[in-house]
N, C-alpha and C positions, 0 to 999 in steps of 0.2 A: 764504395767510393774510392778513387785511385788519388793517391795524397804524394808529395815527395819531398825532398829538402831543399831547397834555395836560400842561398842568403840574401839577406835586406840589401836594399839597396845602398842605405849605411854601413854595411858590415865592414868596410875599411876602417868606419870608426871607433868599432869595437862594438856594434850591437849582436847579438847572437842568434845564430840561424831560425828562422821562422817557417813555419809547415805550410805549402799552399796546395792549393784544391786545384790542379790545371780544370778538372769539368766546369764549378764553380766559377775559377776565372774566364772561361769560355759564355759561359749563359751571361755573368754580366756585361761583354760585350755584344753581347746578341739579346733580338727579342724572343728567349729562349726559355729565360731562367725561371728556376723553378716559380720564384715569387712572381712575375710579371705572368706566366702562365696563370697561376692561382688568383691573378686579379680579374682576367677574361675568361679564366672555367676553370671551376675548383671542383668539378669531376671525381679527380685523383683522391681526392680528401675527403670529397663526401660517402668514400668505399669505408666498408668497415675496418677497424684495425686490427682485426681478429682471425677469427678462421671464414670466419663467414665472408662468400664472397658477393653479397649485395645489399643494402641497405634493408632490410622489410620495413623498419621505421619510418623511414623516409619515402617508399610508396604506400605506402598506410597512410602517410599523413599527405599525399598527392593531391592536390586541388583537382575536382571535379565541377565541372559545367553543366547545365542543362543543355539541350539539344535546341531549348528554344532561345538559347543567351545567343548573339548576334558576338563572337569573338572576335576577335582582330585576324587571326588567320588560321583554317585549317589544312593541315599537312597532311598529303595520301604517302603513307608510307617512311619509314622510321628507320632508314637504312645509312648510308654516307653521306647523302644529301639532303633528305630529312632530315636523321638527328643535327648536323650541324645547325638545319636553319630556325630547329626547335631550340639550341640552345640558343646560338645567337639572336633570335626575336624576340626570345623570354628576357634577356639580357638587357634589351633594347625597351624592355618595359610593353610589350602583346603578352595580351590573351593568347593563347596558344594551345591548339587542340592536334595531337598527331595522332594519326589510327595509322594502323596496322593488322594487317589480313593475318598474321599469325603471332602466338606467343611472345609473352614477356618472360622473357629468359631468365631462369635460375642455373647460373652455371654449376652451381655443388649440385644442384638437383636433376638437374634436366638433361647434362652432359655427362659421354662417359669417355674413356678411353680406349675406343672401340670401335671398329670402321661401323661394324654391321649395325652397333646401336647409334649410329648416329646420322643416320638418312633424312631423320623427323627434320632436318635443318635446312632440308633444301624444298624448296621449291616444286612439289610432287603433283600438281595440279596438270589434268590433260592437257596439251600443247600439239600441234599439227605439222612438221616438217617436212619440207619439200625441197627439190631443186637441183641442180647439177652437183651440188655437195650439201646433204641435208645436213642440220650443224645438230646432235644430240645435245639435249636439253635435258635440265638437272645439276648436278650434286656440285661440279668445279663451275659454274656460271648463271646461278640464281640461288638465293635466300629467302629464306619465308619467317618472321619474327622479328622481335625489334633489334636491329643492328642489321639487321640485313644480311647480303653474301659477305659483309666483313667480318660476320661471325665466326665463317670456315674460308677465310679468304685464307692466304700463307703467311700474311706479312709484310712481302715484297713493295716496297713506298717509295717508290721513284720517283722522280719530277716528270714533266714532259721536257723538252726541247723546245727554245726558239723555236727551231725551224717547223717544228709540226703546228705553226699556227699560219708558213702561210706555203705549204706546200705546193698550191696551185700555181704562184706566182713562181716561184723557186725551180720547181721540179719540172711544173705539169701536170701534177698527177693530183687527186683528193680535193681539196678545196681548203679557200683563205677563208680563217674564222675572222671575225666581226671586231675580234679583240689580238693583244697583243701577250707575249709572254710577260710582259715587265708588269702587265696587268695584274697578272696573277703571283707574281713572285713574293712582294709580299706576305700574301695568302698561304706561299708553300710554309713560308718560314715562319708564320703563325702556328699553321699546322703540325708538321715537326716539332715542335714543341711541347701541343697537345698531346701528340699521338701516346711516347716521344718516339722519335724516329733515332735508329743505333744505324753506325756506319763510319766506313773511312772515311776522309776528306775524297771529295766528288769531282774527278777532274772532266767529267764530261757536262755538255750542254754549256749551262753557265755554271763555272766552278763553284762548292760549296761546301760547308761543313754538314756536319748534323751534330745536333746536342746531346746524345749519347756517342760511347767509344763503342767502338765495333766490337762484337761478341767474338768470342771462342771460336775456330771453328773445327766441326767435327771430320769423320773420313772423308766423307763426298764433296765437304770444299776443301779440304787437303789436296784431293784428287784433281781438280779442276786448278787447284794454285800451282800445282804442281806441272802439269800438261800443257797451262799458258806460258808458263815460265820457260820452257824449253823449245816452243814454238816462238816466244818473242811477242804475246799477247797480254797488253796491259788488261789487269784485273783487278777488283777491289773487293773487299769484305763490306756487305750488306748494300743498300738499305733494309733495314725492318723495322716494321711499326713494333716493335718489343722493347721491354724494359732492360738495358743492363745496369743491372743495381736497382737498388730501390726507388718507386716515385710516386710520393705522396704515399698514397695505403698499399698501392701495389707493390707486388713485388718482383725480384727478380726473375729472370725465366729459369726454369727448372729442366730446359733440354729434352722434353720429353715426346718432342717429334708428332704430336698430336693438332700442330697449330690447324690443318685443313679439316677436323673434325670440332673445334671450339674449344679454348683455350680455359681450363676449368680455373687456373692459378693466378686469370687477369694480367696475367703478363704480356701478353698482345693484345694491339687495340684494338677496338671495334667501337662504334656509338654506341651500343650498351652502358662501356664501362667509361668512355671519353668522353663523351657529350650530354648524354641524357641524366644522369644525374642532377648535374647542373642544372638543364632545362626543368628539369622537378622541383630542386632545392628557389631556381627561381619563379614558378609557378603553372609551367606548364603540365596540361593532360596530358598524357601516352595513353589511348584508348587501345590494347589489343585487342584479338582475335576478331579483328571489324575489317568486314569485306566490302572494299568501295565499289559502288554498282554505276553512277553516274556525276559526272557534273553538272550542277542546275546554272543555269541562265536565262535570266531576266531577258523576258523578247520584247520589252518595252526599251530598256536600257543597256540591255547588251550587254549586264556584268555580270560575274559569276554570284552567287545567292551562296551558295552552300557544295554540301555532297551527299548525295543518301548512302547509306550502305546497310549491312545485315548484320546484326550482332545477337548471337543467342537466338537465330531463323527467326527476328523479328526486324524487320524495314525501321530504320530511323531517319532523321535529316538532321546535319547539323549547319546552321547558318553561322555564314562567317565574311566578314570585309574582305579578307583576300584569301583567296583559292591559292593552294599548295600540291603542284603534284612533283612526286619523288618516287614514281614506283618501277625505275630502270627503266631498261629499253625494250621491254616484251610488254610487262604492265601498264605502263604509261599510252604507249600508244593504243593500246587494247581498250583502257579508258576511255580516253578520249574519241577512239571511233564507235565506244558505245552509247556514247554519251549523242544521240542524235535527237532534234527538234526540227521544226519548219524552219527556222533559221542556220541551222548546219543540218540539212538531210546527208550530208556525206559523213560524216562526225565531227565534231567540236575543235572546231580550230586547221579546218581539212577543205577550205575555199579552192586551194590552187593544190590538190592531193599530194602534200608534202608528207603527212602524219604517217608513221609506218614508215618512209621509206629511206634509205642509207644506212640501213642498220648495216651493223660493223662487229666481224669477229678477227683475235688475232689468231696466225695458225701457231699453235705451240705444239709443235713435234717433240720427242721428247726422246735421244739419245741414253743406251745406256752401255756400260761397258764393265765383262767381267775380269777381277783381276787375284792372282792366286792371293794373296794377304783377305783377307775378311777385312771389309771397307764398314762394314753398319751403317750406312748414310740413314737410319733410323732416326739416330741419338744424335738429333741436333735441331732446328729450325728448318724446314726444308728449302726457303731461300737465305742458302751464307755467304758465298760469292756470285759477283757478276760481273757481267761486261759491258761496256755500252762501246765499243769498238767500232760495230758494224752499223750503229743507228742510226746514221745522215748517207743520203745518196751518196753513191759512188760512182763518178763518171766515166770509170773505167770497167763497168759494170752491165749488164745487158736490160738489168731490172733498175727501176725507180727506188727509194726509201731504202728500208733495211731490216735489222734487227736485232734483241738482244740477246745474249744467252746469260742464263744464271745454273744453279743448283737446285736440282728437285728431288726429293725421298719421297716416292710413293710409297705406302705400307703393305702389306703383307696380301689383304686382299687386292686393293689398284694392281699391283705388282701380277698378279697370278691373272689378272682380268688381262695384263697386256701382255703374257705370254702364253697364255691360254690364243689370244687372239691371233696367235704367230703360228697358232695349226697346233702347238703343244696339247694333248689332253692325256687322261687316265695317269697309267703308270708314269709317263714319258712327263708329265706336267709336275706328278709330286716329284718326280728325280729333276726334272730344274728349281722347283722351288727349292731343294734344300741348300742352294748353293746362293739363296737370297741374301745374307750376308755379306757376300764376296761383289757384289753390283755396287757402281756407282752409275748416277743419274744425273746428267742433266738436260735443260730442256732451255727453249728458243722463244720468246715472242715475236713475233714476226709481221708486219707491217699490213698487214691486206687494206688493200684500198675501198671507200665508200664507192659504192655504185646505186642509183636509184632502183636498181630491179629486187637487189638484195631489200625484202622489206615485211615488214608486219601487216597482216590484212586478216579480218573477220572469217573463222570458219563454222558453217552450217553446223556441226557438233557442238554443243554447249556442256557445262559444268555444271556441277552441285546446286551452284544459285542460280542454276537455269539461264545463264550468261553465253553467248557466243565465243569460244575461244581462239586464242593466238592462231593465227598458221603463219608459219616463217619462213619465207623462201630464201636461199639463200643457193649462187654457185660463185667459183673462187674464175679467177681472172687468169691471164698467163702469167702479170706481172708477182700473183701472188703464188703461183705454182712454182716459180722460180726465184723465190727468196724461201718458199718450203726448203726446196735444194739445197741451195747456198749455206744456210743456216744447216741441215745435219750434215754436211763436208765438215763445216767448220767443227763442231761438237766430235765430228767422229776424228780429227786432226789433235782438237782437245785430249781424247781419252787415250788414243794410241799413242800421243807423247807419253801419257804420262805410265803407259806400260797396260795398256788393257790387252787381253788374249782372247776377248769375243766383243764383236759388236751387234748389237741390232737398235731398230730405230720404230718408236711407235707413233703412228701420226695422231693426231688430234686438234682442239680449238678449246680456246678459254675466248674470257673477258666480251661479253657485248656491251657495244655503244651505238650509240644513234639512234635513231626512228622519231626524233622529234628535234632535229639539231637547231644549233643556232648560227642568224646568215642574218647578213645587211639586207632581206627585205622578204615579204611575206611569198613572194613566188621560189624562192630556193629554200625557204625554209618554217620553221614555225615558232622559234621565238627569236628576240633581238638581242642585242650585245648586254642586256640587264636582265636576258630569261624571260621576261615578260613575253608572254606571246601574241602573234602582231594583231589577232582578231578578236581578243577580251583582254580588257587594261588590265582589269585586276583579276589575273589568274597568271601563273608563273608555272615553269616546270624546271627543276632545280636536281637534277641527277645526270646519269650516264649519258642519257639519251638526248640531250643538247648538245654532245661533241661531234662536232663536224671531220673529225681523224681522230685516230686512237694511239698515233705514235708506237713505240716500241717498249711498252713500258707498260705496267698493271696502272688503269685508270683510278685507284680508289682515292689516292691523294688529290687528285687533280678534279675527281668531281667533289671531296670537303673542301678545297679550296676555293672551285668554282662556286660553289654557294656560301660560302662565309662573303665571297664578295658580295654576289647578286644581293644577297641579306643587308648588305652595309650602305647597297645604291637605293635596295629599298627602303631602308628607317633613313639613308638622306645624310649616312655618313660616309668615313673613308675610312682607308686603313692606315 
């Protein structure tokens, strides 16, 4: 806790200096503080205070449902937008049942500190890729278990921007969401909170705090603060969804560079440790290792009924008032077009063939530069600085939108995979790793625009449950080949300020969104400004894949955001 000396505002009249808490004084001006958090999710508190980093007590003593109890809502999937809407329902006083295709995480148990033992976290289920740029699927852009990809997400907790809500109007390019930023603004600053979110004061978008002080930072955002600073390029420490200092049971982060493999010490967020607690202490189910197969619908009434899924190779059904899907932007759609009757022969919610289509990745190229000093960009959180500089059109520009750049520490094995990939092997591959010390990294999110062709569609190869899987098609635009560019200029301007003596640049993709977005009416899209989707009232889809752009910026806050609200329109409240 950072404390300092002030005097009283009396102190002319002789009263004697007083100790103040600037964080403290900061959360009580904001909806931040720790106490006003712990009154809407006490998460943080319901962690053990011990070594142990998960309650067993407390899912031991988890309310259990029959499958033939009619709950208030079932939730497919238990990741950013699931947990959020499991705690906030259960809050709101629902029945509340959330399944989950993979594992209830025991982070002392199940996690190591170790690239190669920690695969089991992703998402490893057959997948089909296609297209002018097939987008590789797995480890950095899907999660399998309760928390989801923000199990091994990095961190990085950005807002969106105004402007990426109405880019079509604006720019031209992408399309205007249904909603507004101010919508969701609120919701960031709820969030943050929760998370909690650490960081400078935020002078992009709409300016803002965060209720943690920005962490430490280690070589590779030294390097990056260092290269903007001589270029003339505003920078800032963080955002990260990490603790600095202690909060509630958690504790502080311990620097140990592991956050994209699962954070054993709870000191970054994830629904695991922020939300579902909560959802437990106030009554809802988290059913793992349950694989959703279909959603049912009443072809009398048109509503949704339940979900069947598979748990222990045995078919269940669970009925429930409102249908919940949260399974990103592969699963979701994958659902939903499996999910076919005489009434959706195309699949579930797929009249005007929206479902699948606009899926969205960003390109994250990923610059690195070596420099004689030994940099360790290890021994740190691997996003410590960024920029959001380049995130709003620039009319003096040949591309639409933008992008950002932050700090990235790939480890040991990532590292050898992206210069393995540069034609280094044998002898030649171990003589550049030894010099893996000496690298700093960083990396770009970069703006690629929704296109309808880009999309999720049923492939003839099916899975374990004898299900039809994803196939993705996906190729990039010129607009998006030319903000690739742009963004590693900029990065490789970065590093040679700040004294690199080798550059190279590894291309890649993070982050999907879309395949089920949200739009003012059922022909551009498939749910409406509340998620609800246009052709069953009560079924919602509450994750990635209702974002109609993806902005410049990891979507994880902005899809808990976006479902703390949609949850608030549906029990009939506000924020």
């Amino acid at each position: 806790m950072i404390t300092d000396t002030a005097q009283d505002s009396r102190a002319g009249q002789g009263s004697q200096p007083r100790r103040r808490n600037p964080a403290k004084e900061w959360f009580a001006a904001h909806d931040g503080s720790a106490d006003r958090v712990r009154e809407r999710n006490a998460s943080a508190w319901l962690l053990p205070d011990d070594q142990h980093r998960v309650s067993q007590r407390l899912r031991d003593r988890m309310r259990r449902y029959r499958t033939d109890d009619e709950v208030d809502a079932v939730i497919v999937g238990c990741g950013a937008g699931g947990g959020v809407a499991a705690q906030r329902l259960t809050r709101a006083g629902w029945r509340v049942v959330a399944l989950d295709a993979g594992p209830f995480w025991d982070p002392e148990q199940d996690w190591v500190s170790d690239e190669s033992g920690s695969h089991h976290l992703y998402w490893n289920e057959p997948r089909v890729i296609d297209g002018d740029n097939p987008v590789p699927l797995g480890s950095n852009n899907s999660g399998r278990g309760v928390g989801g990809s923000m199990i091994h997400f990095a961190g990085f907790a950005p807002r969106f921007h105004p402007s990426d809500f109405h880019t079509y109007s604006a720019d031209g390019v992408g399309a205007d969401w249904p909603i507004d930023y101010a919508e969701l603004q609120p919701y960031y600053e709820q969030l943050e909170g929760e998370l909690p979110v650490s960081g400078e004061d935020w002078p992009w978008g709409v300016p803002h705090t965060y209720p943690h002080s920005a962490h430490q930072v280690g070589g590779n955002g030294e390097i990056f603060l260092r290269g903007a600073h001589k270029i003339g390029l505003q920078a800032k420490v963080g955002p990260v969804a990490i603790t600095n200092g202690r909060f509630g049971h958690r504790p502080h982060c311990i620097y140990r560079g592991f956050c994209l493999q699962g954070c054993k010490v709870n000191a970054k967020a994830s629904p695991l440790i922020t939300h579902v607690p909560d959802a437990i202490a106030n009554g809802a189910e988290i059913r793992s290792d349950a694989m959703v197969t279909r959603v049912e619908v009443d072809q009398r009434t048109g509503r949704a009924t339940g979900v069947r899924y598979l748990k222990d190779g045995v078919e269940e059904f669970q009925r429930a008032s409102v249908v919940i899907v949260a399974g990103y932007s592969i699963e979701t759609p994958r659902l939903l077009l499996n999910s076919t009757s005489a009434r959706f022969p195309d699949g579930l919610c797929n009249d005007h063939d929206q479902v699948g289509r606009y899926l969205m990745v960003q390109g994250a190229p990923q610059t690195a530069g070596r420099f004689a000093d030994e940099i360790r960009m290890y021994k740190a959180p691997p996003p410590e600085v960024s920029s959001e500089v380049f995130y709003e059109t620039d009319p003096s520009k040949p591309y639409k939108r933008g992008f950002s750049v932050q700090t990235v520490s790939p480890l040991p094995i990532t590292w050898a995979e992206h210069v393995a990939g540069q034609g280094h092997w044998g002898a030649d591959l171990r003589e550049q790793m030894r010099g893996y010390v000496h690298w700093a990294v960083l990396g770009a999110l970069c703006e690629f625009l929704p296109r309808a062709e880009n999309r999720i569609r049923l492939d003839r190869e099916t899975d374990r449950y004898g299900l039809p899987v994803a196939r993705f098609t996906y190729s990039q635009c010129d607009n998006d080949k030319q903000l690739l560019q742009a963004a590693q200029q900029v990065m490789e301007e970065i590093l040679t300020a700040a004294g690199a003596q080798e550059l190279v640049t590894f291309t890649r993709n993070a982050h999907l969104v879309g395949g089920a977005r949200m739009a003012a009416d059922e022909r551009h899209g498939v749910v409406d400004r509340s998620c609800t989707t246009f052709a069953v009232p009560n079924l919602y889809i509450m994750d990635g894949s209702v974002l109609p752009t993806q902005g410049s910026a990891n979507p994880a806050l902005t899809i808990m955001a976006n479902s703390a609200r949609a949850c608030d329109l549906l029990t009939g409240r506000r924020s």
